[in-house]
N, C-alpha and C positions, 0 to 999 in steps of 0.2 A: 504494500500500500504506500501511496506517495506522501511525502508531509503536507498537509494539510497549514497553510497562512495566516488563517485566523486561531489557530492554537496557541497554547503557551505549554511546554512540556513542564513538568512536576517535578517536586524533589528528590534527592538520591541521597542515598547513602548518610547513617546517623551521625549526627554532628554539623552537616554541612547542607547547608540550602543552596539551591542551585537556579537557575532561571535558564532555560533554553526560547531565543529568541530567534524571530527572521531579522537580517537584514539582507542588504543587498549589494553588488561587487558593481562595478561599472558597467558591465553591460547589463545592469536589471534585473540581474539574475537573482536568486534567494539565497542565502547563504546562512547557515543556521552556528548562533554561538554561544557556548557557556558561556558565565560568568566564575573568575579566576579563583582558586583555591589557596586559603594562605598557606606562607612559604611554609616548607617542614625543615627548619635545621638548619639548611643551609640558605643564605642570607645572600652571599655574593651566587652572581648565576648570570652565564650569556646571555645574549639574545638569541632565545633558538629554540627550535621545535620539533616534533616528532614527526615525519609527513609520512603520511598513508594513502598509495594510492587506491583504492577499491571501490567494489561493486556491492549492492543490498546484498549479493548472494554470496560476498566471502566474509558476511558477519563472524560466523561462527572461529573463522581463522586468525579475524581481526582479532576475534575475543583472546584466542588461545597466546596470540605472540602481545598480545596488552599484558593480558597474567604474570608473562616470565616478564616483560619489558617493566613491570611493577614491583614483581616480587625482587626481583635483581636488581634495579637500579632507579626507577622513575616513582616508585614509592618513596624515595629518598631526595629527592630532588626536587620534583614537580616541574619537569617542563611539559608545556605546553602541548598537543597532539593537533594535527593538522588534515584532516583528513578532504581526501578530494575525489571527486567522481563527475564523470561526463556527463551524468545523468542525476536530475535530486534523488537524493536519500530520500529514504521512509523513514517513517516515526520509530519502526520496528528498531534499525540499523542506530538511529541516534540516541534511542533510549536506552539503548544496551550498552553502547559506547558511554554514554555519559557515567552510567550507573558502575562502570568499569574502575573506575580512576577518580581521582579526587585532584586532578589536575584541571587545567581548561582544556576545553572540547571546541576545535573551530571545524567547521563544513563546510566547503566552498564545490562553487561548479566549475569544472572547466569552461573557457569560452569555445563557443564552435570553434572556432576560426583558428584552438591551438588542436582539434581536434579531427581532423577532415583536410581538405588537399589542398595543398594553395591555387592558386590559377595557373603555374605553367604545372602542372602533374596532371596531364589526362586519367580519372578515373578508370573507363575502359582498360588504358594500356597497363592501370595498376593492377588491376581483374585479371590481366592475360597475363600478367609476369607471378603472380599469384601461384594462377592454373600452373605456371613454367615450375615455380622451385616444389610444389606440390608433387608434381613427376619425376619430378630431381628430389625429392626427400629430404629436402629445407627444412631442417626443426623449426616451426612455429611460423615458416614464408606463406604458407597457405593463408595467416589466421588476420585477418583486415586491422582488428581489433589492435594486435600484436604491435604492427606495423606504426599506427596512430601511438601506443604506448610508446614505445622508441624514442620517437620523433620529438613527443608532447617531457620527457624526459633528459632527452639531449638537449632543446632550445625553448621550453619555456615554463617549464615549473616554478625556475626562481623568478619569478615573474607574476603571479597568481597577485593577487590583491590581500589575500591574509598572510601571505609570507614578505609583507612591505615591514615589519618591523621587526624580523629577524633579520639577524646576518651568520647563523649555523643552521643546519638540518641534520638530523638521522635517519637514515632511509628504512622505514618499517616493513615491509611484507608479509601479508596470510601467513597463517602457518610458519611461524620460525619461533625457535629453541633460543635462550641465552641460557648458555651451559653454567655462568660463574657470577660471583657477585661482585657488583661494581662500587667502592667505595669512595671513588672520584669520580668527578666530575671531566669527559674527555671532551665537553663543549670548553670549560676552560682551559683545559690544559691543551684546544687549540689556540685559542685565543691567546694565551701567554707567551704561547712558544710560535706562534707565526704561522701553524699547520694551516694547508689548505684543504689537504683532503685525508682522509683516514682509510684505512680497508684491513679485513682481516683475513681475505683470500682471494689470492693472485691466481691465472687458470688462464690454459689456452682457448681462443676462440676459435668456431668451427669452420673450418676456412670458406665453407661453401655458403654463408651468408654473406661477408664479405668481399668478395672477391675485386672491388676496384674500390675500396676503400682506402688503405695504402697509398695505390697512384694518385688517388685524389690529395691524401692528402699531402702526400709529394709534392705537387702540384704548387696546393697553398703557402707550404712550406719555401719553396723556390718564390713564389711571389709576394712573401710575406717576413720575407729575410730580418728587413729590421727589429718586427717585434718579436720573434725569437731568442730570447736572453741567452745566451754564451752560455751559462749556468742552468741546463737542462736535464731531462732525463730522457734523453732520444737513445742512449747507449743501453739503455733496458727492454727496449724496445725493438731494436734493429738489429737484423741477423746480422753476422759478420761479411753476408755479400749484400747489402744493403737494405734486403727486404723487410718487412715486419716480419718478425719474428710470432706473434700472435697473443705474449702474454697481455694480457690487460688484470685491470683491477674489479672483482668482481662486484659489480653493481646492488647485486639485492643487498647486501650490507655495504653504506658505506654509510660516514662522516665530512659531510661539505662546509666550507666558506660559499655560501650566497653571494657574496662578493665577487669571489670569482668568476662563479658561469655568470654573473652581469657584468662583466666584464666587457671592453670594446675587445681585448683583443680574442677571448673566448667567445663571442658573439660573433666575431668577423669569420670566425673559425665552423662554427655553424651554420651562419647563413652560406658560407661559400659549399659546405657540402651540403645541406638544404638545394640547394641551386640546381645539383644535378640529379637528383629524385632519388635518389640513392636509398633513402629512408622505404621509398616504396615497389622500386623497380627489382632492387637487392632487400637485403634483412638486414640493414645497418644495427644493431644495440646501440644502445646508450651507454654501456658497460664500456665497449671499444672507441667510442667517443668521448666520454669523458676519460679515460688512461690515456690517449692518445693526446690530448687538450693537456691533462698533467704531465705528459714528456715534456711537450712544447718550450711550456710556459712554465715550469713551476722546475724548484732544485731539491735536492734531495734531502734538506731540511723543510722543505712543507709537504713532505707527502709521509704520512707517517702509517707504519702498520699496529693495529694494537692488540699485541700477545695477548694481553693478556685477558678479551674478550672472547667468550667463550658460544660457537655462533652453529647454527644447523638451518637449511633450511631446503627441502628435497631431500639429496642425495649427496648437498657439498658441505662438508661439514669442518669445524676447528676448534678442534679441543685445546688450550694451551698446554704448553710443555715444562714453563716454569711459571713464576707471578701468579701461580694460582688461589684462587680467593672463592674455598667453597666451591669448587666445580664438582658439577654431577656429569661430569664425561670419564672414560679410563684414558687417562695421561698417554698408556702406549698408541691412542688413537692420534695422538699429536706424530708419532713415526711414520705412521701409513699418510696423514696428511704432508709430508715432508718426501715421500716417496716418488723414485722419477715417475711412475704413470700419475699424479696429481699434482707433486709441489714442484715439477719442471719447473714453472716461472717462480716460486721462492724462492728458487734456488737461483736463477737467474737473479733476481732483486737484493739476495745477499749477496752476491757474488758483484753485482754493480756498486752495492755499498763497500764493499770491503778495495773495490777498485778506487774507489775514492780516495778514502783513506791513506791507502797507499800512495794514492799519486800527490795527497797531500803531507805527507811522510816524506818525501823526495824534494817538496820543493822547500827552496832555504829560506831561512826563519826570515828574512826582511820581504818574503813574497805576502801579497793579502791570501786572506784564506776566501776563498768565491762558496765552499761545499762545506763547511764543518759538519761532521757528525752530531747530532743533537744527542742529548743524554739521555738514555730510558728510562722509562716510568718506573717504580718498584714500589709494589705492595706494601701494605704494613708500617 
């Protein structure tokens, strides 16, 4: 059932009164929002939020990774939950969400216009190229919906009208496990230490989604020379004969600066592959978009991995190996994650860190330092 405008949704949870209201985003739309829960404990806190992308039908998943996203760290906290959908919510999807958490609860619509084709993408040719990776056995090329996800995550999330007073995000997903308990706070200890993006599992993409993404962005890369900082992580990325190598940084968990993807030179970086339909003609991710945008632009102090969050969701999973805090995973699962058939690309990602080092180990103490290693986090 759809939410109904002339409502006012009820209170939840003892202790705390709550008001669920409409309001509205710029294009008119309804957009439904709690009213904020006081702080619990901790006093200092980023500007950032929990964003949920879903549908009325993955309540029940929403519900499962809000539990653990509570029990482990956002009971502790209170930041803020963000949840968005191309279509309004039902009363069903907000009641339950609300009644979840003693945080604030914001809803917003997608606008069409980040969710549908631009004007040069013929629809039709998107249908045929569809039917194409469909027969070719494209994970997920078939699925319309898929395609619009991608796109709507690559170049316009940070852009939503309820994420105007953030500048962090956590990327939440259906269905996902936090293994360990979070005692800090990692939206500051981006914010302190400069981090742009966080992730806690690195994996190769399936090359048959991609296949002229790469040249493309070769491409922008050649024509975009300047804004290219010297201070990159293209070397994590790039096979030793020039090509992508395919690791990227797995999208359904990460940790963002909002800053960033609004960025000119992250935006120029989008729109230029936007440009070539690539989002719908191919299976571009957002995962291989945004790792690809983090080589570019960012150095090996803002991209940070965090051990010691303990993460599952499908079939990919990361259990920490040390910094553990209360983890319900078996530690030796942290081996099989580190193993050449999965942790290929950590292993590459350590291996480009430790190349660092080294080459900053070499040069003579009156050189500046461009890469310092950042210091790890430690529990307790």
């Amino acid at each position: 059932m759809q939410a109904d405008n002339s409502r006012n949704y009820g209170s939840r949870r003892a202790g705390y009164r709550f008001l669920a209201r409409f309001t509205h985003n710029v294009h008119g739309q309804p957009i439904y929002a709690g009213e904020a829960a006081p702080a619990r404990g901790h006093q200092k806190r980023a500007k950032a939020a929990i964003v949920v992308l879903a549908r009325d039908s993955d309540c029940d998943g929403v519900l499962r990774s809000m539990e653990h996203m509570e029990a482990r760290f956002n009971a502790k906290f209170g930041y803020p939950y963000v949840f968005l959908n191309n279509e309004p919510f039902g009363t069903d999807f907000v009641n339950r969400t609300l009644a979840a958490t003693a945080a604030r609860t914001l809803y917003g619509i997608i606008p069409p216009e980040h969710w549908g084709y631009p004007s040069y993408v013929d629809p039709t040719a998107a249908a045929n190229a569809r039917r194409e990776m469909r027969r070719r056995g494209v994970l997920y090329g078939d699925r319309e919906s898929y395609h619009h996800m991608c796109r709507y995550y690559s170049g316009f999330f940070h852009f939503h009208p309820l994420l105007r007073e953030f500048d962090f995000y956590w990327r939440m997903e259906p269905d996902v496990h936090y293994y360990c308990d979070l005692d800090y706070d990692p939206f500051l200890y981006m914010q302190e230490n400069s981090v742009k993006y966080g992730f806690v599992i690195t994996i190769e993409e399936l090359p048959a989604t991609i296949p002229s993404l790469w040249a493309t962005t070769q491409e922008f890369i050649d024509g975009h020379s300047s804004s290219i900082p010297a201070a990159n992580l293209l070397d994590f990325v790039r096979a030793p004969n020039g090509d992508y190598n395919l690791c990227h940084f797995w999208s359904n968990f990460e940790l963002g600066d909002l800053n960033f993807f609004r960025s000119k030179a992250y935006m120029s970086y989008f729109d230029y592959l936007d440009r070539t339909g690539g989002f719908f003609f191919e299976r571009w991710g957002d995962a291989p978009v945004h790792s690809l945008a983090a080589a570019m632009f960012l150095n090996s102090t803002e991209v940070h991995f965090f051990q010691d969050i303990g993460y599952r969701h499908n079939s990919y999973k990361h259990c920490p190996a040390v910094q553990r805090n209360n983890c319900a995973c078996d530690a030796l699962e942290a081996v099989a994650f580190h193993s050449p058939s999965f942790g290929v690309c950590h292993a590459r990602w350590e291996a480009f860190l430790a190349a660092q080092e080294a080459a900053q180990e070499r040069a003579d103490s009156g050189f500046t330092v461009t890469q310092p290693r950042g210091g790890v986090w430690q529990s307790g």
